[in-house]
ROSEZA-19701 format. One record per residue (C-alpha): z, x, y. Coordinates in steps of 0.25 Angstrom, whole numbers, plus 5000, padded with zeros to 4 digits. Example, Ala and Ser with C-alpha at 12.3 -4.5 7.8 and 13.67 -1.06 7.14 Angstrom:
% ROSEZA-19701
<rec><up>5031</up><east>5049</east><north>4982</north></rec>
<rec><up>5029</up><east>5055</east><north>4996</north></rec>
% end
This chain:
% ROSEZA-19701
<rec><up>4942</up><east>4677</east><north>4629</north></rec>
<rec><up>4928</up><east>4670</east><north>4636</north></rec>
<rec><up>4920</up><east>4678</east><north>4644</north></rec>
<rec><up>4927</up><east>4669</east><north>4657</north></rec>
<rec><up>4941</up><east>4674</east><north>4652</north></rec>
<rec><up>4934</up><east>4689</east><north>4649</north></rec>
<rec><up>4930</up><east>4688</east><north>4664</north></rec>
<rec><up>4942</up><east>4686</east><north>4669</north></rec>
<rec><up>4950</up><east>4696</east><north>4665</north></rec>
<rec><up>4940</up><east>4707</east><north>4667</north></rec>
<rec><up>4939</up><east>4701</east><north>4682</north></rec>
<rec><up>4956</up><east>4702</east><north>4681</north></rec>
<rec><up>4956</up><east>4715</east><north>4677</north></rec>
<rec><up>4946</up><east>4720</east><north>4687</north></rec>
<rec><up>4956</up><east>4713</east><north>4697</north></rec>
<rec><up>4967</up><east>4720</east><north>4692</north></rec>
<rec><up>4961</up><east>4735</east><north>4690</north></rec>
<rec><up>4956</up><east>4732</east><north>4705</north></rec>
<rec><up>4969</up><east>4728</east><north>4710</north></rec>
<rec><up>4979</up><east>4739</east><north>4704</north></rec>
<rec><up>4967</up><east>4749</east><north>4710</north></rec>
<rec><up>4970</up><east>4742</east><north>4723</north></rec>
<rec><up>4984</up><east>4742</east><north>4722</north></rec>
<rec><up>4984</up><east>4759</east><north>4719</north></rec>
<rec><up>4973</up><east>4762</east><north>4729</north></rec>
<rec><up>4983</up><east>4753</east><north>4739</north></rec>
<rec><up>4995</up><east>4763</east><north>4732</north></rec>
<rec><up>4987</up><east>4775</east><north>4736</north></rec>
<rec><up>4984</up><east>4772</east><north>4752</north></rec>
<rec><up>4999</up><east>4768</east><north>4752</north></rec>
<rec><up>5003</up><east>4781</east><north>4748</north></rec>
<rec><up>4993</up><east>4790</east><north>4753</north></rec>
<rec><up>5002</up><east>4797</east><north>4764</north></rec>
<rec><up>5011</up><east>4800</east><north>4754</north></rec>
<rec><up>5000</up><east>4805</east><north>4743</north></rec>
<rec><up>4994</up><east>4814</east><north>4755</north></rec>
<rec><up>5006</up><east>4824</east><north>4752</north></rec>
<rec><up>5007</up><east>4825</east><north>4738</north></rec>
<rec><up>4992</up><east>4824</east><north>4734</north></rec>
<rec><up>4984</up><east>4829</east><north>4748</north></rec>
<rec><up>4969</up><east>4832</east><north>4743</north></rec>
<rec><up>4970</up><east>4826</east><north>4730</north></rec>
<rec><up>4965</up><east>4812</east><north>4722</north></rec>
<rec><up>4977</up><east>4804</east><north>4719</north></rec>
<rec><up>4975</up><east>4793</east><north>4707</north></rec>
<rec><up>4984</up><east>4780</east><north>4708</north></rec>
<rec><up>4988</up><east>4770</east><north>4697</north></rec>
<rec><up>4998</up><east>4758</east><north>4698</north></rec>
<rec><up>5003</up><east>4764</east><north>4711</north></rec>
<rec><up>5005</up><east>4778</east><north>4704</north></rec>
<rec><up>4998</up><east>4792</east><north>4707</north></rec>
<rec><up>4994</up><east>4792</east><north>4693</north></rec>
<rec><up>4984</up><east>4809</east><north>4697</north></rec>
<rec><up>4979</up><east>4816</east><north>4707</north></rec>
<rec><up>4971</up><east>4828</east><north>4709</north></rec>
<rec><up>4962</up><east>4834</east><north>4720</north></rec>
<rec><up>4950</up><east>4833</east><north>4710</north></rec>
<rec><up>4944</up><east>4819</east><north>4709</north></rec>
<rec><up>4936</up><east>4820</east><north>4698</north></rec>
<rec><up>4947</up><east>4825</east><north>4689</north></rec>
<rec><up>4958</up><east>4817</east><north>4695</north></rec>
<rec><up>4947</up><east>4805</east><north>4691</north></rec>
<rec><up>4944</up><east>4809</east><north>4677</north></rec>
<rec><up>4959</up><east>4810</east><north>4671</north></rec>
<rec><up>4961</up><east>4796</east><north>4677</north></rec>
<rec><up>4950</up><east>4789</east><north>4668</north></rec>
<rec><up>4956</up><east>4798</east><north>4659</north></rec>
<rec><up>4971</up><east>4795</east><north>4659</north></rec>
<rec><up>4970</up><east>4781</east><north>4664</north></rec>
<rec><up>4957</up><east>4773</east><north>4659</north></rec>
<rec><up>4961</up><east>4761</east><north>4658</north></rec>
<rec><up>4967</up><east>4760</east><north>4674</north></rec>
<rec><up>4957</up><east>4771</east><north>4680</north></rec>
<rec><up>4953</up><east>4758</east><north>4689</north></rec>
<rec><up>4963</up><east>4755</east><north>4692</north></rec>
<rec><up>4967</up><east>4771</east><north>4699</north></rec>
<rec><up>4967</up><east>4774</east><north>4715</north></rec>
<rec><up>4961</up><east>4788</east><north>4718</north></rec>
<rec><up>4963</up><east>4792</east><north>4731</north></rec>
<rec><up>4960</up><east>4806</east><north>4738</north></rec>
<rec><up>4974</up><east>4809</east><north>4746</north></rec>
<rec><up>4971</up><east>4819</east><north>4757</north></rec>
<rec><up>4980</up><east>4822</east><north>4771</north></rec>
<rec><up>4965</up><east>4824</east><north>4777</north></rec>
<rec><up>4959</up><east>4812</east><north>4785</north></rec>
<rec><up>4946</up><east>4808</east><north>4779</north></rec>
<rec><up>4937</up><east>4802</east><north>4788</north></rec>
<rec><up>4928</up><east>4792</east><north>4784</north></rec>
<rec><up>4915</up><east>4789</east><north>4790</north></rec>
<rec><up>4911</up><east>4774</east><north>4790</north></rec>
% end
């Protein structure tokens, strides 16, 4: 493979880990009124359109992911699913 072809499909690749985050983040915001009943107060992880953990602790939600999915942990959408309203200053 030429350094050309090399760069290609690590560009491709990025892409496609970028695009399947994308397409579970959207999963995620779809389903949110939904998630708010089963998982209020906690971090919910999504995979291929799947809720794959969750927990209400980040940090350990965050550190079986890298350890049971290394290979697609970029490719996960975390989201913190509260019934609160947060408001955000801009």
């Amino acid at each position: 493979m030429s350094c050309s072809e090399s760069g290609d499909y690590k560009m491709e690749h990025a892409v496609a880990v970028l695009s399947s985050y994308e397409e579970n983040a959207k999963w995620l915001s779809k389903h949110h009124e939904k998630l708010k009943k089963k998982f209020n107060n906690e971090w919910v992880a999504v995979l291929d359109k799947a809720i794959i953990d969750h927990d209400p602790n980040l940090n350990k939600l965050v550190k079986r992911l890298r350890e049971k999915h290394p290979r697609a942990y970029s490719q996960i959408a975390v989201e913190y699913i509260t019934t609160k309203e947060i408001e955000l200053i801009l």
